[in-house]
Each structure stands twice: as structure tokens, then as C-alpha cells.
N, C-alpha and C positions, 0 to 999 in steps of 0.2 A: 504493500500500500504506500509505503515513505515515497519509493521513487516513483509511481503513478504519480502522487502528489509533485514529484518535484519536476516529474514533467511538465507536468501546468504550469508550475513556474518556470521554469527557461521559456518555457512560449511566451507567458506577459512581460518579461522582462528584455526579451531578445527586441519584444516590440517596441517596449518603452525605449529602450538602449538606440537601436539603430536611429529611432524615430530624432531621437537628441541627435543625436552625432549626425545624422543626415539636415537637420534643423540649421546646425552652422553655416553653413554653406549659403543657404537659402538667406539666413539673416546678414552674412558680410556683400550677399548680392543684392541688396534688399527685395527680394522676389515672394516677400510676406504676401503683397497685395497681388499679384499675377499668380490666376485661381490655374492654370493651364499648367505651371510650374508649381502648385503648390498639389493639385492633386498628380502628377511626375513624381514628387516625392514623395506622397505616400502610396503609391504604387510599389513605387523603387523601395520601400521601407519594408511592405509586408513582404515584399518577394525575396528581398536578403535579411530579414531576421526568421520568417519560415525556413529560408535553406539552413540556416545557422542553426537554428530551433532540431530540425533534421540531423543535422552532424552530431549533436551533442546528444541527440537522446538516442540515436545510433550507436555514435562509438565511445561517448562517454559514460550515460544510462545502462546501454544495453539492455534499452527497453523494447526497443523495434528491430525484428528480424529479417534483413535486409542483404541481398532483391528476395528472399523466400517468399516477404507478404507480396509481393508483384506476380506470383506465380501462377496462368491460370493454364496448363497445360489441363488439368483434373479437374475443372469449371464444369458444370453443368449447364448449357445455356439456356436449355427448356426451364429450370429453375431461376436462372439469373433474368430471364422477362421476365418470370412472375415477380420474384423481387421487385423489378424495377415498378411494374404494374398497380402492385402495393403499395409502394415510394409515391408514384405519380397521384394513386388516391387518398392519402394520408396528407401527402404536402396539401392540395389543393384545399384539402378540408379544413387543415390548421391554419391555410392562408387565410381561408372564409371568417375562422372564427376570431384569429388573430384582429382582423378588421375591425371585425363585430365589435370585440372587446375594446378595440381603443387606447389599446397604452399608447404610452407617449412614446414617440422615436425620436430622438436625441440627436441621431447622426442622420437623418432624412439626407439632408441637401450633401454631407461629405459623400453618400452612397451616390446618391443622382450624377454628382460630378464624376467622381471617379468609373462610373457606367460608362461615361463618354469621352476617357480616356486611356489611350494604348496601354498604356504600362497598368494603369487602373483596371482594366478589364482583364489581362494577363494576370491581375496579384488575386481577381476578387471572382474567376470563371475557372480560373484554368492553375494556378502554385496555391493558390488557397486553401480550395478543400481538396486539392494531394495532399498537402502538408497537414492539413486536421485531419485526412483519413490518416496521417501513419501516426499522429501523436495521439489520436483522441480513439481510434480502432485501432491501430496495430501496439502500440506503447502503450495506454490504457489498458483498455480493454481486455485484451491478447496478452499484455503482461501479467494479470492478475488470474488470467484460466490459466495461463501455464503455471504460477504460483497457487494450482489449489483453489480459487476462490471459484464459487457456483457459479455458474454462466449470468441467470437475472443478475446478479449483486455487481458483477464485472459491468454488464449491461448499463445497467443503471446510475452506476457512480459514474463511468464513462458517459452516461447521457447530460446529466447534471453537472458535470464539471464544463461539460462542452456549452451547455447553457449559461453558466456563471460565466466564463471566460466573454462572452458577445456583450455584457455590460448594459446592452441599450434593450428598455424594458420593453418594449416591442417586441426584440428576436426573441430573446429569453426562452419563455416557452416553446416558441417554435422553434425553437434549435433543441430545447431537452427533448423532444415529441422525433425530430430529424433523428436527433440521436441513439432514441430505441429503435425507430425504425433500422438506421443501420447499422446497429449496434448487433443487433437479430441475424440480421443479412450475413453481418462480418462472422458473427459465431459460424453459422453454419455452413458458412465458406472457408473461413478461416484465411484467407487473403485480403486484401484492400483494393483487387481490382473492381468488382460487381460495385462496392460500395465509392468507390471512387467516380465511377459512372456517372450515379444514379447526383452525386455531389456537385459535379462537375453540370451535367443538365439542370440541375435545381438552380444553380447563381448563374449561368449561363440564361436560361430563358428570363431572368429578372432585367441580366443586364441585355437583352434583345427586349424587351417589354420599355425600359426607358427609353432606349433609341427608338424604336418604333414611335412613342407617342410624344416625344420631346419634351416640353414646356409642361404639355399638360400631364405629363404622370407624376407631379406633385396631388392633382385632383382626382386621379383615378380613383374610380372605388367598383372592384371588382364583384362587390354583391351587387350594387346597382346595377352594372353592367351585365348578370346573368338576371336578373329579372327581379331583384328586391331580396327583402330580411324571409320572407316565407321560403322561398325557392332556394335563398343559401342556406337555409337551415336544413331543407332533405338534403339538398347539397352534402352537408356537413355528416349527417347520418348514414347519408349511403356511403360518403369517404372514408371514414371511416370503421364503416362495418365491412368495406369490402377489403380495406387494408388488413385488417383483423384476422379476417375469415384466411384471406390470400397468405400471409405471415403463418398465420398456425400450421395452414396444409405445407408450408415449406418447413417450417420449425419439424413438421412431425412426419419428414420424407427422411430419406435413405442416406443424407446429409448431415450427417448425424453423429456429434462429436463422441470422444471416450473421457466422460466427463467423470470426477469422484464422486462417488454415492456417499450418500447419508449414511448412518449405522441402522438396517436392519432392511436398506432400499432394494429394491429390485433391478438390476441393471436391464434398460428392453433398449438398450441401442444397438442399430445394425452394421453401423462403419465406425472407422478412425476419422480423425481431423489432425491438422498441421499442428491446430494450436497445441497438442501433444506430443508432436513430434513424430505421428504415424502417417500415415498416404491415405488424401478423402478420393474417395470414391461419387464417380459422375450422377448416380443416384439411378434410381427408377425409371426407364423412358414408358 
């Protein structure tokens, strides 16, 4: 548990750190006020303190099992749609209610900007959630199954850390909700590709959602846009009862880790997983 923990720290800290030391620069060119060079540098910030974040919890931590989590030779891809499927109706649902609910977003306009800049989109589509899937699934997560701890409990503090870490009470929930979801995914793959994916299209379609509507996707409001607070509520029902239903039949396939039992449990698993250090198997066609 210590060094899960202290992976979250080298992540906030690599941020804070670079984010300073890239800061000087910015301030002897006085380029505070030029938004074009100021979202460049924090582009340029998460993409080198993510890589750094990477190195150290690689080769210093040895938290993250590396290229092993990259491996998908043994990927099931009939499972890795549904995964994604499940992802696709989970997020939409959490988008709905997240709206609904109304927290305040804090970093609105830093997100808008950096959608509609190169290095920005590179740090926030594409080095982002690689870098969350290896610290927050393969370093998390993955570190404490292989240290004994029951897959939910791995699950879940991996989800919750990954929520505390985003700071703005808007994402909050919907990154702990993200987080089971690929938290689930990652167990029963035991790699960070499938979940990297499904990562990778989640901030991607966001950042094609700003470009597409410009100006106005400060006003977007995506329940009005399906048809009002009635229609995103089955919305919200059907999302996630289908992510739910979709999750279980994958949780409860052929994918299926060599996890420690309880004292007096019944072992009914039918393959290995990585996160053990055995060979998973493509599952059921």
C-alpha cells in the first residue's frame, strides 16, 4: 500500500515541479499574458512530468511492469468490444448525471484552451491517460493484486485515488466511476492496453467535441441536446444498467485471474492472469 501511495505522489509532485520550472521561462519572456504560449506550456508540462512520473515509478517504485502491461499478444478482442461497449455506456451516463448534478468546474476554460492546442491535445488525448493507465492500473492497481490485496479493494482505492488526484469537483466523481470501470477491464486483462483505449477515446472525443462547437461548448449542455432532464434520466438508467450487466458477463468469462481466497473460499476460477505472473488465456469464443 506505502508505495501505491507514493505513487500518487511522484504524479502531483512531478506536476507541480515541472509546472514551476517550466513557469520561469514563461515569466523572464513575459509570455504570462499570450494564452497560445501559456496553454504550450502546460501541454509541454503534463507530457514531461507524466514521462518522469513513468520513469520513477518504473524503475525507481517498481510499481509498473514494463513493456509486460503493453502486452496484448493473449487479448481477447470479442471481450475487449464489450469492455469498450460498457466504457462507452457508463461514461455517457456519468457525463449525463455529472451535468445534472452541477459541480462547479474550476479549470473549464484551462481545459477549452488546451483542447485547441497541439501540445495540449497531445498531453490531454493521447500521454495523459497512457500515463494514468500505467500509474493509476498498472502501478496501483496491479501492484497491490500482485501484493495479495483482493481484486475490488485494488479496484477501488485505484479508483478513488485516480478521482482525488483530478482536484476539480466536476471530474471527481466521474473519474472515480472511469476508474472502476477500468479498473475491472484492467483486472481481467491484466494489461493496460484495452484500458488505454477505451482512455484514450474518452479525452479524445471531449477534445473533438470543443473543436467541433468552438465558442459555444462553454454552453453546451448535453441533456438538452438529447431531449431534456426526462430522457437523460432513462439515459442514465439504461447506461448504466447496461455497463453493469456488460462488466459482470466479462468479470464472470474465462478471463479470469488466480486471485487468493478467503479462509474456507471456494476457488471457481478457470485461467491465470499476468497480474500473477501466469499466461491469461483468450477466453470463450
Amino acid at each position: 500500500m506505502k508505495k501505491a501511495l507514493l505513487a500518487v505522489l511522484v504524479f502531483c509532485i512531478m506536476q507541480a515541479l515541472v509546472s514551476i520550472i517550466l513557469m520561469v521561462p514563461m515569466l523572464i519572456l513575459n509570455l504570462k499574458s499570450d494564452e497560445p504560449a501559456m496553454f504550450t506550456f502546460m501541454g509541454l508540462a503534463l507530457i514531461i512530468s507524466g514521462l518522469l512520473t513513468f520513469l520513477i515509478c518504473w524503475k525507481g517504485l517498481k510499481v509498473i511492469e514494463f513493456p509486460k502491461t503493453f502486452s496484448c499478444s493473449d487479448i481477447s478482442w470479442k471481450w475487449a468490444l464489450v469492455a469498450i461497449i460498457a466504457s462507452i455506456m457508463g461514461v455517457f451516463a456519468g457525463d449525463l448525471l455529472s451535468e445534472i448534478a452541477n459541480l462547479p468546474n474550476i479549470i473549464e476554460d484551462m481545459i477549452l484552451g488546451m483542447a485547441t492546442n497541439i501540445w495540449g491535445i497531445l498531453a490531454v488525448a493521447v500521454i495523459g491517460p497512457i500515463v494514468e493507465e500505467l500509474v493509476f492500473r498498472e502501478g496501483i492497481c496491479g501492484y497491490l493484486m500482485r501484493n495479495d490485496s483482493r481484486p475490488w479493494r485494488a479496484i477501488w482505492i485505484s479508483a478513488i485515488l485516480f478521482g482525488i488526484i483530478h482536484f476539480n469537483p466536476a471530474q471527481v466523481p466521474f473519474a472515480i466511476l472511469m476508474g472502476v470501470i477500468l479498473g475491472v477491464i484492467y483486472v481481467k486483462t491484466g494489461n493496460i492496453v484495452v484500458t488505454s483505449i477505451i482512455h484514450i477515446l474518452n479525452n479524445s472525443i471531449a477534445v473533438i467535441q470543443v473543436n467541433a462547437l468552438g465558442e459555444k461548448a462553454l454552453d453546451f449542455s448535453m441533456v438538452e441536446w438529447i431531449g431534456g432532464p426526462i430522457v437523460a434520466g432513462v439515459c442514465i438508467i439504461v447506461g448504466f444498467t447496461g455497463c453493469a450487466y456488460l462488466l459482470r458477463k466479462l468479470w464472470e468469462s474465462s478471463l479470469s485471474p488466480t486471485l487468493p481466497l478467503e479462509e474456507g473460499e471456494q476457488p471457481d476460477i478457470k485461467s491465470e492472469s499476468p497480474l500473477y505472473g501466469d499466461t491469461i488465456v483468450k477466453g470463450e469464443e
